[in-house]
MDTraj code that builds the backbone (N, CA, C; nanometers):
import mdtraj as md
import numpy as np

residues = "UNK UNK UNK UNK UNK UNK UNK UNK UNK UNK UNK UNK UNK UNK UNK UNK UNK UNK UNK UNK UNK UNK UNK UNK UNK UNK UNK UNK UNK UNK UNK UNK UNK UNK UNK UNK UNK UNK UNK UNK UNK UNK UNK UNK UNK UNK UNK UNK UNK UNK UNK UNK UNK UNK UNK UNK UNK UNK UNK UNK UNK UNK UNK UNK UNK UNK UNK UNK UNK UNK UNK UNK UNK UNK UNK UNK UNK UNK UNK UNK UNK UNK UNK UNK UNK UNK UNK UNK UNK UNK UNK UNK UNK UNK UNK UNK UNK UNK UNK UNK UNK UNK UNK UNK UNK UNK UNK UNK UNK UNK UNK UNK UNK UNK UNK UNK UNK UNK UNK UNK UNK UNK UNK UNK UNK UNK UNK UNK UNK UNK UNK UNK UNK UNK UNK UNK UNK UNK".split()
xyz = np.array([
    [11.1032, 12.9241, 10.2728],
    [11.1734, 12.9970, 10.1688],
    [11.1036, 13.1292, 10.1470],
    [11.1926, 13.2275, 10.1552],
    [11.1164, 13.3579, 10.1233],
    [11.1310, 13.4011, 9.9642],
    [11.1723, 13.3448, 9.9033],
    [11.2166, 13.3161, 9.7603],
    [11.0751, 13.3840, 9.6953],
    [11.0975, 13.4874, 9.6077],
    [10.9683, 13.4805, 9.4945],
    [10.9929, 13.4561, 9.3534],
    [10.9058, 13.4314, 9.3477],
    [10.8886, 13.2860, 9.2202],
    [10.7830, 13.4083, 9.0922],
    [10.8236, 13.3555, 8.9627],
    [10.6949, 13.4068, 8.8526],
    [10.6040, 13.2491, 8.8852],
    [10.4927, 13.3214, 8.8840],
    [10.3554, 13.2884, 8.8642],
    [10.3228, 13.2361, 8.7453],
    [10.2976, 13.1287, 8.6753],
    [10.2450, 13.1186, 8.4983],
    [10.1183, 12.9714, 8.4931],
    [10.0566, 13.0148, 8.3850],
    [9.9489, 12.9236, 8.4111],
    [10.0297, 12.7628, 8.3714],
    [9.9496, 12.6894, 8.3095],
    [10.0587, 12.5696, 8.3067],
    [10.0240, 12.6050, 8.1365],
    [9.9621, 12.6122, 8.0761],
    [9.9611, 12.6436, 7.8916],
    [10.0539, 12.7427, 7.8880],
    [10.1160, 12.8726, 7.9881],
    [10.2253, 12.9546, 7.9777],
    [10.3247, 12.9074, 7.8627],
    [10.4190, 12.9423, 7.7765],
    [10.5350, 12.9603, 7.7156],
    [10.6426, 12.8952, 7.8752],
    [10.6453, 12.9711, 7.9346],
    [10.7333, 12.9585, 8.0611],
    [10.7245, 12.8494, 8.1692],
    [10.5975, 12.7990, 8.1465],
    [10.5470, 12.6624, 8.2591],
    [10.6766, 12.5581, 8.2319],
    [10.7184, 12.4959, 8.3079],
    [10.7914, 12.3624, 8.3553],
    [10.9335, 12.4202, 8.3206],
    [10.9736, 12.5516, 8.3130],
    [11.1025, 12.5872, 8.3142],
    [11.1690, 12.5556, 8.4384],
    [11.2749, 12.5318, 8.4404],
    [11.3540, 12.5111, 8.5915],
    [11.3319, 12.6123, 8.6854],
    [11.4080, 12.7516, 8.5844],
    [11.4218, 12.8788, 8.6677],
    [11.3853, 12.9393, 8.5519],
    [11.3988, 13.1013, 8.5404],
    [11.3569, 13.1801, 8.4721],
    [11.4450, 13.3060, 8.5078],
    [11.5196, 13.4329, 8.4598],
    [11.5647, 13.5757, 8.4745],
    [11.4448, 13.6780, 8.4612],
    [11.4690, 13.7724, 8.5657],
    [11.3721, 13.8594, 8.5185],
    [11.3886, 13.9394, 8.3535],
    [11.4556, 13.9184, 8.3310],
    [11.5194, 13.9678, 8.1655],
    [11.4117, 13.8669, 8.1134],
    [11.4058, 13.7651, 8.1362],
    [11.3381, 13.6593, 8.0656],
    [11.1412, 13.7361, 8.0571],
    [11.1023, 13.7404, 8.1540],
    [10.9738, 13.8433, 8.2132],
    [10.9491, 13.9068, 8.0865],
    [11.0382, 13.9794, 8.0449],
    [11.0545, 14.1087, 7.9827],
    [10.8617, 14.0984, 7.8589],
    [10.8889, 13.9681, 7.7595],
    [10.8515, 14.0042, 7.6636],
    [10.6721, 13.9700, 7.6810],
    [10.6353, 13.9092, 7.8147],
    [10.5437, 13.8617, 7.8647],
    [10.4658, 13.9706, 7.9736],
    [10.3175, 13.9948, 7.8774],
    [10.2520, 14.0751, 7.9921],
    [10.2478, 14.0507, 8.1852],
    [10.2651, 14.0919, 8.2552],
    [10.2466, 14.0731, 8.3910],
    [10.1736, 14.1792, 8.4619],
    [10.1481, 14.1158, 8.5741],
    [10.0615, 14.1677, 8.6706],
    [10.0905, 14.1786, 8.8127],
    [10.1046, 14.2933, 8.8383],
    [10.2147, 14.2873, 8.9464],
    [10.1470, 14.3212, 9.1388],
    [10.1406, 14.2576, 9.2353],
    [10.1395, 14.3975, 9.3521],
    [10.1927, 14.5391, 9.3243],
    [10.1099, 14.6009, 9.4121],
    [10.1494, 14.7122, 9.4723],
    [10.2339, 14.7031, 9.5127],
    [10.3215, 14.8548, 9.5263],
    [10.4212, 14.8901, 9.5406],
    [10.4672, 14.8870, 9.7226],
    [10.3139, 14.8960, 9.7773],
    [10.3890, 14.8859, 9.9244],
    [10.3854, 14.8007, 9.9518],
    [10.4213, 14.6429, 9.8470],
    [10.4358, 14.4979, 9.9190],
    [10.6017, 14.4497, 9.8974],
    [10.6683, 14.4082, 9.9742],
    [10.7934, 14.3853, 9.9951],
    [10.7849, 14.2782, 9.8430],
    [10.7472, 14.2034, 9.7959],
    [10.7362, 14.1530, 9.6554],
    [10.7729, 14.2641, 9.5413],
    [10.6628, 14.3637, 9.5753],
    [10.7055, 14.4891, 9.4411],
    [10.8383, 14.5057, 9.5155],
    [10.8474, 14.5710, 9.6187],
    [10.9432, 14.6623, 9.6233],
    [11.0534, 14.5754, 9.5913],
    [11.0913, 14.4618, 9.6431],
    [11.2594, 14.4161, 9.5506],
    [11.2027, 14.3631, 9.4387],
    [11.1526, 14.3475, 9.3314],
    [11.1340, 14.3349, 9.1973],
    [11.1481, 14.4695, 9.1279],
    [11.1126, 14.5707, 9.2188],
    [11.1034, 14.7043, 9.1532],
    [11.2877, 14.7365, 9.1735],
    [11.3443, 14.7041, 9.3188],
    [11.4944, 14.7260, 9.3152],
    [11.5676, 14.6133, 9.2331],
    [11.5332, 14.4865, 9.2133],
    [11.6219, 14.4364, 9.1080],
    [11.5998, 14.4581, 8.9800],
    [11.4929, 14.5181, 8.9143],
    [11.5051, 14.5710, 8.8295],
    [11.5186, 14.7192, 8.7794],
    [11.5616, 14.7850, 8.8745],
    [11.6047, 14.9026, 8.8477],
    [11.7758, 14.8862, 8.8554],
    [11.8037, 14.8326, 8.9271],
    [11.9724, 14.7661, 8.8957],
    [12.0016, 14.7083, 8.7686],
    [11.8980, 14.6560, 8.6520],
    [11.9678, 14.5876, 8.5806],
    [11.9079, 14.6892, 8.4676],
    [11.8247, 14.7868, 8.4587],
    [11.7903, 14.8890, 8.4097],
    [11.6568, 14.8266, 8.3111],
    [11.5971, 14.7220, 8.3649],
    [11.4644, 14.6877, 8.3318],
    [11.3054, 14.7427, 8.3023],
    [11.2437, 14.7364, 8.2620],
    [11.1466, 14.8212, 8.2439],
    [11.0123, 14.7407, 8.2409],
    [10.9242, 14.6979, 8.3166],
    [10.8179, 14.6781, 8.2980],
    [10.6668, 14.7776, 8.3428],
    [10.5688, 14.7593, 8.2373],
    [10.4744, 14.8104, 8.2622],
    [10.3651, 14.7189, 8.2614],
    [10.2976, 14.6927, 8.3901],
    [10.1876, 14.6160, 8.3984],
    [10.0555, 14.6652, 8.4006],
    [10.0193, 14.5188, 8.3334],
    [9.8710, 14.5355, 8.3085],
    [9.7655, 14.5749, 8.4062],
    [9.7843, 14.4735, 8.5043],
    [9.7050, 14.4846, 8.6149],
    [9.7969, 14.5140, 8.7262],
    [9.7581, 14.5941, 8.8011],
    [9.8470, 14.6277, 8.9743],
    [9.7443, 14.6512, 9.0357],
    [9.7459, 14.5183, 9.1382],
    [9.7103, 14.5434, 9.2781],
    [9.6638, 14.4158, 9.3931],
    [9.6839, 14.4426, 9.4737],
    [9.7089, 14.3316, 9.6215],
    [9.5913, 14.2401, 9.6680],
    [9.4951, 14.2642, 9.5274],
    [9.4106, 14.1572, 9.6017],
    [9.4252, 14.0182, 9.5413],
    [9.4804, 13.9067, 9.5587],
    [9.5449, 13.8498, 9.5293],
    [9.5124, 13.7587, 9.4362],
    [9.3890, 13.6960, 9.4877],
    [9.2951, 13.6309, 9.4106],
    [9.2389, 13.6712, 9.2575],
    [9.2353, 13.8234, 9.2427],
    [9.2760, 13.8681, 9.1459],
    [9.3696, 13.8380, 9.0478],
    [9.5242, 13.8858, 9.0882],
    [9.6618, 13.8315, 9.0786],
    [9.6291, 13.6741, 8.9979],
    [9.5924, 13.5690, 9.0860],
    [9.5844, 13.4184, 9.0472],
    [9.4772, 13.4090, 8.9518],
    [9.3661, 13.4774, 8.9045],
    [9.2625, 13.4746, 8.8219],
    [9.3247, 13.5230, 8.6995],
    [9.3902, 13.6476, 8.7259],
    [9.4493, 13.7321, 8.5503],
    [9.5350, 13.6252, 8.5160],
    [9.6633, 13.5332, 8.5948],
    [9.7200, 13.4304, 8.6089],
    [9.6551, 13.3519, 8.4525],
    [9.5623, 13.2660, 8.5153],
    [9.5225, 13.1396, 8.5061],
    [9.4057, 13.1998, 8.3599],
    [9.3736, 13.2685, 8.3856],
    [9.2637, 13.3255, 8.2223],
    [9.3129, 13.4095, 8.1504],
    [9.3836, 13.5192, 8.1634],
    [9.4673, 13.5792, 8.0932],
    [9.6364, 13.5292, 8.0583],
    [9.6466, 13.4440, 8.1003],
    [9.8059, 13.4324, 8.0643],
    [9.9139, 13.5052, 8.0932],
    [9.9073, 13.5792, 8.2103],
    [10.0139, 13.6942, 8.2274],
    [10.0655, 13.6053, 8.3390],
    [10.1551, 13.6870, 8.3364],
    [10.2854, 13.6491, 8.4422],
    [10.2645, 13.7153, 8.5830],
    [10.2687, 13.6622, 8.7274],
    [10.2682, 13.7300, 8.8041],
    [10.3401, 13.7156, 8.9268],
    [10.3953, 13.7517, 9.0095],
    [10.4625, 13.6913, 9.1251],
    [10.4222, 13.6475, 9.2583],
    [10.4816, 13.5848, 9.3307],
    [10.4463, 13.5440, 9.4634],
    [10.5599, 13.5411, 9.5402],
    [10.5287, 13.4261, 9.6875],
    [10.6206, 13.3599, 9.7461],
    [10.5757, 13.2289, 9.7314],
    [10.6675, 13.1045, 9.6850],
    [10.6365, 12.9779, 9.7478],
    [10.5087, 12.9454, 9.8454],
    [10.5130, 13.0081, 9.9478],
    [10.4191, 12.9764, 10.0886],
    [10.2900, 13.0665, 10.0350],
    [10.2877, 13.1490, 9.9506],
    [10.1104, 13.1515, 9.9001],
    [10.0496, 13.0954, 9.8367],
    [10.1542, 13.0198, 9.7392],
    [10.0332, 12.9839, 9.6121],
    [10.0434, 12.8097, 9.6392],
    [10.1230, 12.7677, 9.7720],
    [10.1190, 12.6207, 9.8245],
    [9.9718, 12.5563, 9.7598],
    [9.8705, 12.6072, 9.7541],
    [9.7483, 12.5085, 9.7576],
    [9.7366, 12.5280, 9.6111],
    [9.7441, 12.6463, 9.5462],
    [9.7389, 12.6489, 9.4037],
    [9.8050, 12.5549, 9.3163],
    [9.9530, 12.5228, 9.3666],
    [10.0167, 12.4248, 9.2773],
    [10.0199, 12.3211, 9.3404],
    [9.9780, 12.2895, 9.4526],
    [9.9259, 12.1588, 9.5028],
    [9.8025, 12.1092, 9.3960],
    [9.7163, 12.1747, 9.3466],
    [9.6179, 12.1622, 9.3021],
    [9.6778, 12.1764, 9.1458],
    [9.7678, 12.1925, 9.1041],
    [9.7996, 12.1793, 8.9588],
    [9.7382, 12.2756, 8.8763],
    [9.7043, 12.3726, 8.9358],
    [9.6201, 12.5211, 8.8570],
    [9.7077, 12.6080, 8.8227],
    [9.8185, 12.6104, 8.8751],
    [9.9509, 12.7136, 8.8381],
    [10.0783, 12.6902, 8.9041],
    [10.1579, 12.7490, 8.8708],
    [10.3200, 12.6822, 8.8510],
    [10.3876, 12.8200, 8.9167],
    [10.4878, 12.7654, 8.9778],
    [10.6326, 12.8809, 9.0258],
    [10.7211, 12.8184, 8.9724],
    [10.8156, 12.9540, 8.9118],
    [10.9096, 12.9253, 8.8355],
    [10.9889, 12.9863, 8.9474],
    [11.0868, 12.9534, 8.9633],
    [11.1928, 13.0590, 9.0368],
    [11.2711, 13.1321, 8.9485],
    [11.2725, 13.2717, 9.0395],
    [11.3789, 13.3820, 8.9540],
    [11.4872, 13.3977, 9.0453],
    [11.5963, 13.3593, 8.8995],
    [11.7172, 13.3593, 8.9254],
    [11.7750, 13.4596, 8.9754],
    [11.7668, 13.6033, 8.9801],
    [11.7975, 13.7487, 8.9803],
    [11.8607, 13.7642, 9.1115],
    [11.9432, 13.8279, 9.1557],
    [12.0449, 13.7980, 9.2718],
    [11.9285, 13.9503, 9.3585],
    [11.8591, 13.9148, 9.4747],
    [11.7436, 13.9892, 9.5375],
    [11.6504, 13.9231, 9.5002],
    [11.5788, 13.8777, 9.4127],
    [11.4862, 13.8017, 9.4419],
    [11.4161, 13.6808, 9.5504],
    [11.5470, 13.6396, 9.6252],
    [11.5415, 13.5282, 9.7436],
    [11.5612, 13.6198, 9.8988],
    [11.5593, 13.7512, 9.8959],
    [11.6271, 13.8362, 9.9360],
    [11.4985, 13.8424, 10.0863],
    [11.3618, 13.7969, 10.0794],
    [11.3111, 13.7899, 10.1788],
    [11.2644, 13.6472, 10.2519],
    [11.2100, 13.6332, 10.3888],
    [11.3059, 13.5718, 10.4442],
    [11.1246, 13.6103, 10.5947],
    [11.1465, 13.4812, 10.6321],
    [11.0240, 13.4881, 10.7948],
    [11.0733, 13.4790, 10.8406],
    [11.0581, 13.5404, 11.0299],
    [11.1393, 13.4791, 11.1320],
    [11.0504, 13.4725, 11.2162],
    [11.0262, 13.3895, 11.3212],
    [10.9736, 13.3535, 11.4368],
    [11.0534, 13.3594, 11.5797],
    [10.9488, 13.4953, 11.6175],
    [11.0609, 13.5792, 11.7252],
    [10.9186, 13.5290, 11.8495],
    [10.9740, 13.5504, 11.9944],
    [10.9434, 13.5494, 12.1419],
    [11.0702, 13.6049, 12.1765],
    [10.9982, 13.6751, 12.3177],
    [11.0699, 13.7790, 12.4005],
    [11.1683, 13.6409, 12.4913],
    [11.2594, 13.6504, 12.5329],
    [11.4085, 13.5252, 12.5649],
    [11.3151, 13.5282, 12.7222],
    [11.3252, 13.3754, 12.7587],
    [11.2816, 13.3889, 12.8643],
    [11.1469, 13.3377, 12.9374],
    [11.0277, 13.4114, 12.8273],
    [10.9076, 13.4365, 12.8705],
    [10.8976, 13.2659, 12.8434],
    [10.7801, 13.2855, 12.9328],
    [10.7064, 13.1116, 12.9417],
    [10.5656, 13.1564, 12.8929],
    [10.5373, 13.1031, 12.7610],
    [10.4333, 13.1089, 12.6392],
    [10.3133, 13.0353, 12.6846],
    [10.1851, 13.0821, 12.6624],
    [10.0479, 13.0016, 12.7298],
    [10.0638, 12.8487, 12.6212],
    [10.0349, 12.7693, 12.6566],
    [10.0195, 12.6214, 12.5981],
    [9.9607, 12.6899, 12.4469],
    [9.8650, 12.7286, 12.4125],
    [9.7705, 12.7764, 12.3043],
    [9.8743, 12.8596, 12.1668],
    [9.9578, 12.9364, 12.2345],
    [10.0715, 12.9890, 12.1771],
    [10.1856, 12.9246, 12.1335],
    [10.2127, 12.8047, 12.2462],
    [10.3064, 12.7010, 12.2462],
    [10.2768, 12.5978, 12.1239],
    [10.1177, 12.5626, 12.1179],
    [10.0982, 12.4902, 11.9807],
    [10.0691, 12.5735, 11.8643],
    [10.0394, 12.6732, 11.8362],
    [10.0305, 12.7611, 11.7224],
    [10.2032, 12.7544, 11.6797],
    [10.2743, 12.8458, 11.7633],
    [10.3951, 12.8142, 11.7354],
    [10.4667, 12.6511, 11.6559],
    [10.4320, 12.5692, 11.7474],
    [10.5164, 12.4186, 11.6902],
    [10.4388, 12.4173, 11.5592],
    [10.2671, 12.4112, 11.5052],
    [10.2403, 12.4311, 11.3961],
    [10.2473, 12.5201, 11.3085],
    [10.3439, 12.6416, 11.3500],
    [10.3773, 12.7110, 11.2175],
    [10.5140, 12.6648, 11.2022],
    [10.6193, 12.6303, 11.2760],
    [10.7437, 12.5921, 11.2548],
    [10.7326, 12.4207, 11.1592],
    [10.6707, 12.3800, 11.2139],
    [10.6203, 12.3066, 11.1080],
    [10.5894, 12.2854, 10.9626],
    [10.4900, 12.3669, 10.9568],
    [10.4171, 12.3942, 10.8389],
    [10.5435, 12.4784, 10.7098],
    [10.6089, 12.5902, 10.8088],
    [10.6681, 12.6587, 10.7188],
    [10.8446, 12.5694, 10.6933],
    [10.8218, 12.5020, 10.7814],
    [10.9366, 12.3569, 10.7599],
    [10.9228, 12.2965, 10.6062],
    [10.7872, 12.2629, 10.5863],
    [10.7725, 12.2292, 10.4481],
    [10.7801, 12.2707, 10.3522],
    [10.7806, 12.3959, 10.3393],
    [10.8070, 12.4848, 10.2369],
    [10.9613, 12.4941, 10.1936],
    [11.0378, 12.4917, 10.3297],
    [11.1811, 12.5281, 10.3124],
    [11.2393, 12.4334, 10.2057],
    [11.3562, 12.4873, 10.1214],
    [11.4039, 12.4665, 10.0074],
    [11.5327, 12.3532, 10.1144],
])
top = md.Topology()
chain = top.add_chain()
for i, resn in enumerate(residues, 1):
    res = top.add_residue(resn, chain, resSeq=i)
    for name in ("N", "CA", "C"):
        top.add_atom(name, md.element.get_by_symbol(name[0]), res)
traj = md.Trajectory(xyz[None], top)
């Protein structure tokens, strides 16, 4: 799933919601990526379509960061599903999904050139990421 999700600690206001609108975001500090991560950039285009306005606290891509302001500060922050897998495996923080029509809007693909015959080593990296990202899928 290329789906991005708000980020909230589990004491959040917003924890164990089904889904969530970015309208919903609104009244809750967040912490956002940078702008040259395909995350900002359609959060920044679905909310410039709905004429939204946020100003965040913290901006920037180091991520661990991101999951720390999370989890001690209480702000809101985003992801994909497939990053924060071990985080909410571990019950330290929660994805909410946003409902917002672009928000699901990215998307992995697993490309090879048609044809080519792949070294064995490539051949199992491959079956274990088709795998792995199998589990994630919605």
């Amino acid at each position: 799933s290329g789906a991005i999700f708000a980020v909230v600690a589990n004491s959040h206001p917003l924890a164990g919601r089904e889904a969530v609108s970015l309208a919903e975001l609104q009244p809750w500090p967040i912490a956002l990526p940078k702008a040259d991560t395909t995350i900002r950039q359609l959060f920044d285009i679905c909310c410039g379509v709905q004429g939204l306005l946020f100003d965040p606290v913290l901006t920037t891509n180091y991520v661990a960061a991101l999951y720390s302001f999370v989890r001690e500060e209480g702000v809101i922050s985003l992801a994909s599903e497939m990053t924060l897998q071990k985080q909410v495996a571990d019950g330290v923080l929660q994805c909410v999904p946003i409902l917002d029509e672009g928000m699901q809007a990215r998307r992995i693909e697993l490309q090879s050139m048609a044809g080519r015959n792949l070294p064995a080593a490539v051949c199992a990296f491959r079956d274990f990421l088709i795998a792995d990202l199998a589990k994630v899928k919605r």
